[in-house]
LOSE-359210 format. One record per residue: residue in one letter; x, y, z of N, C-alpha, C, O in turn; chain. Coordinates in steps of 0.1 Angstrom, whole numbers, plus 5000, padded with zeros to 4 digits. Layout:
N
   r    n_x    n_y    n_z   ca_x   ca_y   ca_z    c_x    c_y    c_z    o_x    o_y    o_z   c
   A      X      Y      Z      X      Y      Z      X      Y      Z      X      Y      Z   A
...
// end
This chain:
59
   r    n_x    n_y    n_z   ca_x   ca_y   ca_z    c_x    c_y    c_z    o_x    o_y    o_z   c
   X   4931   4889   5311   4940   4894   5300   4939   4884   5289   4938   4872   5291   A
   X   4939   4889   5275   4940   4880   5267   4953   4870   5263   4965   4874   5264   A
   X   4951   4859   5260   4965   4853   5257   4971   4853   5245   4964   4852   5236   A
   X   4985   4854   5243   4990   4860   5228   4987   4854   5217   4985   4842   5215   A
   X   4986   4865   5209   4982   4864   5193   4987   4853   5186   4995   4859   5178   A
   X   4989   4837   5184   4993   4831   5178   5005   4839   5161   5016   4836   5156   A
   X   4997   4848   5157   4999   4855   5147   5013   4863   5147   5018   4865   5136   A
   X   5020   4866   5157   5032   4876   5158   5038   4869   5151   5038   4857   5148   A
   X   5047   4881   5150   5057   4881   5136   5070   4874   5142   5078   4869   5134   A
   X   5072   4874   5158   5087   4869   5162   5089   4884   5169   5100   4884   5174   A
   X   5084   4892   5170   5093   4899   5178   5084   4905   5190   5085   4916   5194   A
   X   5076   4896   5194   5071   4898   5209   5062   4908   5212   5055   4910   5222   A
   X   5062   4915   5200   5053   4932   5204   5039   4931   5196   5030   4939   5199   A
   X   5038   4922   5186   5025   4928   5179   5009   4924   5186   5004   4915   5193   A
   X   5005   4939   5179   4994   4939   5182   4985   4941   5173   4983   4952   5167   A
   X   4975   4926   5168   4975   4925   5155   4957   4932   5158   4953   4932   5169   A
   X   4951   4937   5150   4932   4940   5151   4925   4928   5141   4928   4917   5137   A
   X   4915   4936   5140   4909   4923   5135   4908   4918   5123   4904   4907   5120   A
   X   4912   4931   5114   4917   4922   5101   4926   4923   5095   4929   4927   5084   A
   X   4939   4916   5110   4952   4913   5105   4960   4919   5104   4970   4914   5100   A
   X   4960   4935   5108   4967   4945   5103   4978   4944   5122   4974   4944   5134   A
   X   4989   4943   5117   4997   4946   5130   5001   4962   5132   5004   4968   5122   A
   X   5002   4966   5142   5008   4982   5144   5020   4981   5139   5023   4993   5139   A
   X   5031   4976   5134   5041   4976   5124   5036   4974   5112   5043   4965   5107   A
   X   5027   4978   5104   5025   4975   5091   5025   4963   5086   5024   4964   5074   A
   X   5026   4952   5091   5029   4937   5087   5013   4933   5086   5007   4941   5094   A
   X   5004   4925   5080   4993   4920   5081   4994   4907   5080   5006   4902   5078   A
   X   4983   4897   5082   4982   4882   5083   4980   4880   5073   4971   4887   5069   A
   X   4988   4869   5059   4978   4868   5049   4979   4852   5050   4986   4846   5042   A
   X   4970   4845   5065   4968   4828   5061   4976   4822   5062   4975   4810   5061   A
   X   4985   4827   5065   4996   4816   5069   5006   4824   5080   5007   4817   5090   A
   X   5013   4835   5079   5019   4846   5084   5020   4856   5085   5012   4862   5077   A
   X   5026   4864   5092   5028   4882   5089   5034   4883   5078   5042   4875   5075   A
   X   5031   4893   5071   5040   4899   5058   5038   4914   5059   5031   4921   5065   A
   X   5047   4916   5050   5045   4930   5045   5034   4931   5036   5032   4921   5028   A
   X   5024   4943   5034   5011   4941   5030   5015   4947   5012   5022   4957   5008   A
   X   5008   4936   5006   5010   4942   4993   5004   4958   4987   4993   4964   4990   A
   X   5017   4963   4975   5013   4975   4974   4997   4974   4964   4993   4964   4958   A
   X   4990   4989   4964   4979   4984   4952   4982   4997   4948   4978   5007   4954   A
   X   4992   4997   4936   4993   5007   4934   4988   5011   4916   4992   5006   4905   A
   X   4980   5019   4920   4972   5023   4903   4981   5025   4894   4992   5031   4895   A
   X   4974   5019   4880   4986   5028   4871   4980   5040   4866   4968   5043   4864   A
   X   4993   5045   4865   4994   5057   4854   4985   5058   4849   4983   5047   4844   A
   X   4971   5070   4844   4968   5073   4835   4980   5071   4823   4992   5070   4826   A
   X   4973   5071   4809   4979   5069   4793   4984   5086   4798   4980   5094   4806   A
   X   4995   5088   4788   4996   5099   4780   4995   5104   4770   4999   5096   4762   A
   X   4993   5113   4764   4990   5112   4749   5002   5108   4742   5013   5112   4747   A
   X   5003   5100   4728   5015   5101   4722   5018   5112   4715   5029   5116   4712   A
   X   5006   5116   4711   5010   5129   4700   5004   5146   4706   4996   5153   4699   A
   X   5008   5149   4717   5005   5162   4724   5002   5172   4715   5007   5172   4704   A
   X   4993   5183   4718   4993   5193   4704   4996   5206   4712   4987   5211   4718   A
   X   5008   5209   4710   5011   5224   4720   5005   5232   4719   4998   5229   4710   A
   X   5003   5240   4723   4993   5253   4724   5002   5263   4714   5013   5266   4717   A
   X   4998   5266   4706   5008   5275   4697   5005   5291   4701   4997   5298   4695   A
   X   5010   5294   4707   5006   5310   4706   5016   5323   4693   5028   5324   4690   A
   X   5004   5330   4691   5015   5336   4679   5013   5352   4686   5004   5356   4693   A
   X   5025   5358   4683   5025   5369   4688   5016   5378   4687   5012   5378   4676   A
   X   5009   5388   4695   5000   5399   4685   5009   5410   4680   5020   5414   4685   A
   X   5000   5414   4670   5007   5427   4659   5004   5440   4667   5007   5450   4662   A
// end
């Protein structure tokens, strides 16, 4: 059997793979577990000046 992960977070259960990722979401970043940072994209721009679609009635 392997002997424990130096790496756990403190609560006896993790099971970390190989790049750090624990089955609770927590990963290693080099020093400890953490919560893994978000990468979260931005927003496309929006236009400032939208041009509505005008529709005009037919006659």
């Amino acid at each position: 059997m392997k002997s424990p992960d130096k790496r756990c977070c403190g609560s006896g259960v993790c099971i970390i793979n190989d790049a750090g990722e624990c089955w609770c979401g927590q990963v290693w970043d080099g020093e400890k577990m953490a919560a893994p940072k978000l990468n979260i994209k931005p927003a496309p721009p929006k236009d400032q000046n939208p041009s509505p679609e005008k529709t005009e009635p037919e006659l």
